[in-house]
C-alpha positions as CSV (number, residue, x, y, z in Angstrom):
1,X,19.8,170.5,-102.2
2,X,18.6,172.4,-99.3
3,X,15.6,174.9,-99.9
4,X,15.1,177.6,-97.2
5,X,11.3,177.0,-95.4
6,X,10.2,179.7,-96.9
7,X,9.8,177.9,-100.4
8,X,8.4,174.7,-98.8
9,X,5.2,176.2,-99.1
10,X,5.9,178.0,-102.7
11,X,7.7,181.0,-101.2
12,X,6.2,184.0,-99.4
13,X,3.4,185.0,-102.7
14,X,3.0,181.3,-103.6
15,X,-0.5,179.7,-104.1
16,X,-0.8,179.5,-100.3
17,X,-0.5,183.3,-99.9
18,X,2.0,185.7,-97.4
19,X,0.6,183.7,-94.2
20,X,-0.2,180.4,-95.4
21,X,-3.5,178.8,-96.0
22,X,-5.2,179.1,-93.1
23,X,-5.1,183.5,-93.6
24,X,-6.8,182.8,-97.6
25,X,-9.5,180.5,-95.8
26,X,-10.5,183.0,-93.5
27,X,-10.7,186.2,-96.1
28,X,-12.7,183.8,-98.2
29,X,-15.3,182.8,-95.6
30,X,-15.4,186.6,-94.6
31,X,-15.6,187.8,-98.8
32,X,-18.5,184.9,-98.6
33,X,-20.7,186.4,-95.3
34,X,-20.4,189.8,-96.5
35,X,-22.0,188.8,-100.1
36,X,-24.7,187.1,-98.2
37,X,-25.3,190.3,-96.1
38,X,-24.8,192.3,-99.0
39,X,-28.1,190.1,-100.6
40,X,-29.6,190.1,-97.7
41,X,-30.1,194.1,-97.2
42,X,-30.8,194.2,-100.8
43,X,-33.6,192.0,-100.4
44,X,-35.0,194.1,-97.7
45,X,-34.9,197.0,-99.3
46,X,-36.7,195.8,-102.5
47,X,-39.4,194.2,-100.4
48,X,-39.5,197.3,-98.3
49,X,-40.0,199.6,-101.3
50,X,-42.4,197.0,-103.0
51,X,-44.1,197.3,-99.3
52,X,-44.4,201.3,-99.5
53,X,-45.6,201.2,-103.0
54,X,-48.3,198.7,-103.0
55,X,-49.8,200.8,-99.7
56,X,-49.4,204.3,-102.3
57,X,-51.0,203.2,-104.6
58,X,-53.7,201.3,-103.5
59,X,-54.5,204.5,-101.5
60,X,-54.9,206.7,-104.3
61,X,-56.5,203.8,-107.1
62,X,-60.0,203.4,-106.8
63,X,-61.4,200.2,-105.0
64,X,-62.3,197.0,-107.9
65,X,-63.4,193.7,-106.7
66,X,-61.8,191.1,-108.9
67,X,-63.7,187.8,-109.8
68,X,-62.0,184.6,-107.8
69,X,-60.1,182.4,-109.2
70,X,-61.4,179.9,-111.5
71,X,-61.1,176.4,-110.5
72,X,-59.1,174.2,-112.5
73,X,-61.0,170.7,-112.5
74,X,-59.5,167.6,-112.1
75,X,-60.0,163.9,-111.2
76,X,-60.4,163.3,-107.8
77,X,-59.7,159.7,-106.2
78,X,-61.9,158.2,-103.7
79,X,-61.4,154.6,-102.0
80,X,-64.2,152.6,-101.4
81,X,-65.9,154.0,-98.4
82,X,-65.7,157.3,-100.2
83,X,-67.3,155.8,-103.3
84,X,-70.2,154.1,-101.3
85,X,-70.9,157.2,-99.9
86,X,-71.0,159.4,-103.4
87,X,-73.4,156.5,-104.4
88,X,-75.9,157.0,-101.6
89,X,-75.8,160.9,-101.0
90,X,-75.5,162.2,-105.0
91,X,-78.4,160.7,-106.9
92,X,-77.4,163.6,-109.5
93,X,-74.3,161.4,-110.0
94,X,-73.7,159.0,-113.3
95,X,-71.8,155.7,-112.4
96,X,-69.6,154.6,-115.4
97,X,-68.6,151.4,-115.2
98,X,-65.3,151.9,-117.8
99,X,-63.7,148.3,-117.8
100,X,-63.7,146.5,-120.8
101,X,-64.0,143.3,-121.0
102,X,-67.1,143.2,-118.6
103,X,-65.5,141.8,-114.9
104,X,-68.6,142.3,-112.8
105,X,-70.4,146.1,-111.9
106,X,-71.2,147.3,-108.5
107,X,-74.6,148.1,-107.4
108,X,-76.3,151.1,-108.5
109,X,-74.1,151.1,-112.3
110,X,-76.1,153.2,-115.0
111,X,-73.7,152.8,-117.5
112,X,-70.9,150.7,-119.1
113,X,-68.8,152.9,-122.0
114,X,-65.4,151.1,-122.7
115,X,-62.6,153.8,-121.4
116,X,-61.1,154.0,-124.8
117,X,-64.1,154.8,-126.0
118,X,-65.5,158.2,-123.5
119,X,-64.7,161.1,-125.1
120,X,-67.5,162.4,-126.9
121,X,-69.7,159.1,-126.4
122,X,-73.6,160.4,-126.8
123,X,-74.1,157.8,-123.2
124,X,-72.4,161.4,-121.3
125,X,-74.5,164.3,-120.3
126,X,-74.3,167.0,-122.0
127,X,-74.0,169.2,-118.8
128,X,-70.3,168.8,-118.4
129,X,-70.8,169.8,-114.5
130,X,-72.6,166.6,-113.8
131,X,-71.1,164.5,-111.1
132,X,-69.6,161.7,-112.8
133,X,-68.4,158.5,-110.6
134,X,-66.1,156.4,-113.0
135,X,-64.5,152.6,-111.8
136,X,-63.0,149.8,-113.7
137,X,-61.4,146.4,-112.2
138,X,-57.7,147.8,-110.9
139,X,-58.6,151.8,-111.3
140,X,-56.2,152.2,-114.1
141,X,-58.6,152.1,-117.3
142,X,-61.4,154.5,-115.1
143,X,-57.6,156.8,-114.5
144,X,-57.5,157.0,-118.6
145,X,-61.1,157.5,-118.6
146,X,-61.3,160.2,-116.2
147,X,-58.4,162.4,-117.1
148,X,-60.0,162.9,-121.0
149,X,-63.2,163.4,-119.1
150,X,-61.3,166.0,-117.4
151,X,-59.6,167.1,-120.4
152,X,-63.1,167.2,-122.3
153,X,-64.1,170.0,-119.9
154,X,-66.3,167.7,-117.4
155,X,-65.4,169.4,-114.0
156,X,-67.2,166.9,-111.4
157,X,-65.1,163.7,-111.9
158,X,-64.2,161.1,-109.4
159,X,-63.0,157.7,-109.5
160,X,-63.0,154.3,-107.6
161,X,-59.0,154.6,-106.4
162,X,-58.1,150.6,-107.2
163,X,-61.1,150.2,-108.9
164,X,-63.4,146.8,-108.0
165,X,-60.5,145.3,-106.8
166,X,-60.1,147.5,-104.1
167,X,-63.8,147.5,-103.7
168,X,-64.0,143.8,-102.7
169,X,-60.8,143.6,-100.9
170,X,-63.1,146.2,-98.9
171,X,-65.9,143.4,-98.4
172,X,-68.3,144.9,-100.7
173,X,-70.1,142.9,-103.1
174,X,-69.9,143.0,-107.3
175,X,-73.0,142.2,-109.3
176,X,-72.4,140.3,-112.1
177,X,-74.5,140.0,-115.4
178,X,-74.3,138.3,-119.1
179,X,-73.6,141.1,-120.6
């Protein structure tokens, strides 16, 4: 059976539309710029408005200073160099060695509280904005360490990034003790 062209391509209202596929294509990518364009102005407008407002009204409210921004504390990394230097220029500073079992301490350690053991030990002080300096043998034990520090309320907490590990692989020497 011969079909006439027209229903080769589902007849003249088929799927394909009047002109073929090419003609629903087009008024689809045209429906799709216009919604964009559409958005688009919208967008301006509201941010235009918000614009005009926000310059109203500050105009006729009185002028308040507002308090920055407290600052959320958190543990800070530091590789070796960086370390050294907290050492030297922040006397202020407490150096936790947090590894347990004892592996060696680097120079200048004041104390040694196991990292499962820091929160709430009596060895912190009690003014949580004292810089603490925190290191263990790979970093990850003064990590656990520093982040319940952190989540204690101590806001002055820094760590030995890959702990003594890193520290030697850095050519700096480890003390070690009996202890």
């Amino acid at each position: 059976m011969n079909l006439p062209a027209q229903h080769a391509t589902h007849g003249p209202s088929g799927p394909l539309g009047p002109r073929g596929p090419h003609r629903t294509a087009r008024r689809r990518a045209a429906h799709r710029r216009t919604v964009r364009l559409a958005a688009v102005t919208v967008a301006g407008a509201v941010l235009l408005a918000g614009c005009a407002t926000a310059a109203t009204d500050t105009a006729a409210a009185p002028t308040t200073t507002m308090a920055p921004p407290t600052a959320v504390a958190s543990l800070v990394d530091l590789d070796p160099a960086q370390f050294q230097q907290r050492l030297i220029e922040d006397p202020a500073a407490l150096v936790v060695n947090v590894h347990v079992p004892y592996e060696g301490e680097i120079e200048g350690t004041e104390e040694f509280i196991p990292f499962d053991q820091i929160s709430g030990n009596p060895k912190l002080p009690t003014d949580r904005s004292t810089p603490l300096l925190l290191y263990c043998r790979s970093g990850r034990m003064s990590q656990q360490a520093g982040d319940a520090l952190v989540a204690a309320g101590y806001t002055n907490v820094a760590q030995l990034a890959g702990g003594m590990q890193a520290w030697e692989a850095d050519g700096r020497p480890l003390r070690t003790s009996n202890r």
